[in-house]
C-alpha positions, -999 to +999 in steps of 0.1 A: -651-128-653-689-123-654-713-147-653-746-130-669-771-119-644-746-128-615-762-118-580-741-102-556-751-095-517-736-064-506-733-056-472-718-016-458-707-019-423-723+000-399-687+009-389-681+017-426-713+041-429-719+057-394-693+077-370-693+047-343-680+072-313-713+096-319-743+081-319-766+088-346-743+103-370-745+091-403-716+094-427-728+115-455-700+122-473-688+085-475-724+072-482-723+097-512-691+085-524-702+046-519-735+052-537-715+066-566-691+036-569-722+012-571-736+032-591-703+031-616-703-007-607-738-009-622-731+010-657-700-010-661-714-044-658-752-050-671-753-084-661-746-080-620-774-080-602-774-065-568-786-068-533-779-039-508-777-047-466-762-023-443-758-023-408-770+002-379-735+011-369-740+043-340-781+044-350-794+013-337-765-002-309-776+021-288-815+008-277-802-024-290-777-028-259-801-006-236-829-032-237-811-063-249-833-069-279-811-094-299-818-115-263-855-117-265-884-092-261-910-103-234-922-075-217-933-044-221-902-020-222-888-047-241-913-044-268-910-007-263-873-007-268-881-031-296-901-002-317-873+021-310-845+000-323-874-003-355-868+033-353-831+040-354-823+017-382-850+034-404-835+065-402-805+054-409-815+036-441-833+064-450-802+082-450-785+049-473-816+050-496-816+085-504-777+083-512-782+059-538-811+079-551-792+105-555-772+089-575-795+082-594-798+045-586-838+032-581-833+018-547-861+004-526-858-004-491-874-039-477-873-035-441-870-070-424-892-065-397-922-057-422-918-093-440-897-119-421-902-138-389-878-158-376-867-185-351-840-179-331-829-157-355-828-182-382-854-168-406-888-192-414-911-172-427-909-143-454-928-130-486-901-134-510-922-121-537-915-082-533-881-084-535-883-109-568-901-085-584-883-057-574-848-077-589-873-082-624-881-045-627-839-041-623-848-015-589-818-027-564-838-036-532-821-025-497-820-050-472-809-042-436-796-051-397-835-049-382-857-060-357-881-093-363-908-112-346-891-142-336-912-180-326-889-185-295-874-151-286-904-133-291-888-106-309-850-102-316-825-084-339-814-101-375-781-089-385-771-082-424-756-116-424-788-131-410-808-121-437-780-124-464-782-167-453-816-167-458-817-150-491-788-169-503-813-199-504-839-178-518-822-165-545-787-184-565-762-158-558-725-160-570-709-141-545-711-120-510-692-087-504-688-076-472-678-037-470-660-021-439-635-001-424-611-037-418-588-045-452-597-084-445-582-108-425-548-103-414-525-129-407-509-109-376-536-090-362-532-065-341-500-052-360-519-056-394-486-058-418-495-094-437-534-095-455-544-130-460-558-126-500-569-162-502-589-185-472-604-220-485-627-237-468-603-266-463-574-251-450-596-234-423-610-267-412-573-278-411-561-246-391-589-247-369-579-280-355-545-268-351-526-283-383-496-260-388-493-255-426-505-223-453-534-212-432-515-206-397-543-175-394-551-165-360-587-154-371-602-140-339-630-119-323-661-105-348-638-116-375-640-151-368-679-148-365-677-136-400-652-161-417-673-188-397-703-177-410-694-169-446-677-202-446-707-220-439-730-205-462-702-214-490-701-250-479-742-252-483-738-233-509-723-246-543-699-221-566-706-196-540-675-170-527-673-142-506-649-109-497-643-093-467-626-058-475-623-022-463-643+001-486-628+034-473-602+037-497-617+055-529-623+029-558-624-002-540-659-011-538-664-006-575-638-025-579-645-058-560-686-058-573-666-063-605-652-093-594-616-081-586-605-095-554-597-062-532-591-082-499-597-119-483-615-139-503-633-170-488-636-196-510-651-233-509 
């Protein structure tokens, strides 16, 4: 099922690694138990090559929603509120880093807002070169949800996703996991009894304009964000796949980073 030297992005929800009702509460216990599936993942497959992003979950919403900084940053608060977003989200992937550490996985955090610059959030500008090297010396670099300078905004917020679109141009990766508390799409959301296991780029187009058929998915909300955009990198982006899944359920996340489909799988 391996390709040799395969590169995965892997993204842990900020739902999926923080307690979202108290803010800045980390989940220790569940960041423990992740860094030791990768870390299985990793022994069990020498060819994958990995890419960490997390998101900010209860650490950076906060100041995030209090000055508006996704928005724009122009004034002075703003660019105060900016530094304190910078803050939050280190902390919290200083919590992520030392996780994997301890288990005894050489990660190395590359903090957006130190290297990329973007424009309206798409990114222009970045030194690629730390994180190349960082893949050569087989560390596993740590990407994350973080603040950037930004040409038109002045300064904004780039989401996991954000930066995983940029590096997927950088770098030829084979697939995207997206890790988080939501099994995938479901085909009856709320009542979450039917998981959709399969979505192709095709039928999506089809359903989205309304054509009855295989695909009658009601996809909406921040899941449709995330099909949407996942479904557009993999129609730039040739032999390219990605899975949204829960990783709460023990196992699962070792699993799908060795390529077993453990939820909805977006496909070209």
């Amino acid at each position: 099922m391996h390709m040799t030297n395969e590169l995965v992005l892997l993204k842990l929800g900020g739902s999926l690694i923080t307690d979202k009702d108290k803010p800045y509460t980390p989940r220790l216990d569940k960041l423990a138990e992740l860094a030791k599936e990768i870390k299985t993942a990793l022994d069990s497959s020498p060819g994958l090559n990995l890419i960490l992003g997390h998101g900010s979950g209860s650490f950076g919403h906060v100041a995030a929603k209090k000055y508006g900084t996704r928005d724009g940053v122009q004034t002075r608060e703003q660019w105060m509120g900016f530094t304190e977003v910078r803050l939050q989200a280190a902390e919290l992937n200083r919590y992520v880093v030392t996780s994997l550490f301890e288990a005894g996985i050489p990660a190395m955090p590359f903090p957006p807002s130190a290297s990329m610059v973007s424009d309206k959030r798409k990114v222009i500008h970045h030194n690629i070169e730390t994180i190349r090297r960082a893949l050569a010396a087989h560390l596993l670099p740590v990407v994350q949800g973080d603040v950037a300078f930004d040409e038109t905004l002045g300064g904004t917020i780039l989401s996991t996703e954000d930066v995983f679109t940029f590096l997927v141009e950088q770098f030829p990766t084979a697939r995207i996991l997206l890790a988080g508390i939501e099994a995938g799409v479901w085909e009856d959301f709320p009542a979450r009894t039917r998981l959709v296991k399969q979505i192709q780029l095709s039928d999506y187009e089809a359903m989205r304009e309304g054509i009855q058929g295989s695909a009658s998915t009601d996809v909406t909300g921040g899941m449709k964000a995330k099909v949407e955009e996942m479904l557009s990198l993999i129609q730039k982006n040739k032999g390219l796949t990605a899975q949204i899944f829960a990783a709460e359920e023990k196992g699962l996340l070792t699993r799908a980073l060795q390529g077993e489909n453990v939820g909805t799988l977006l496909t070209a």
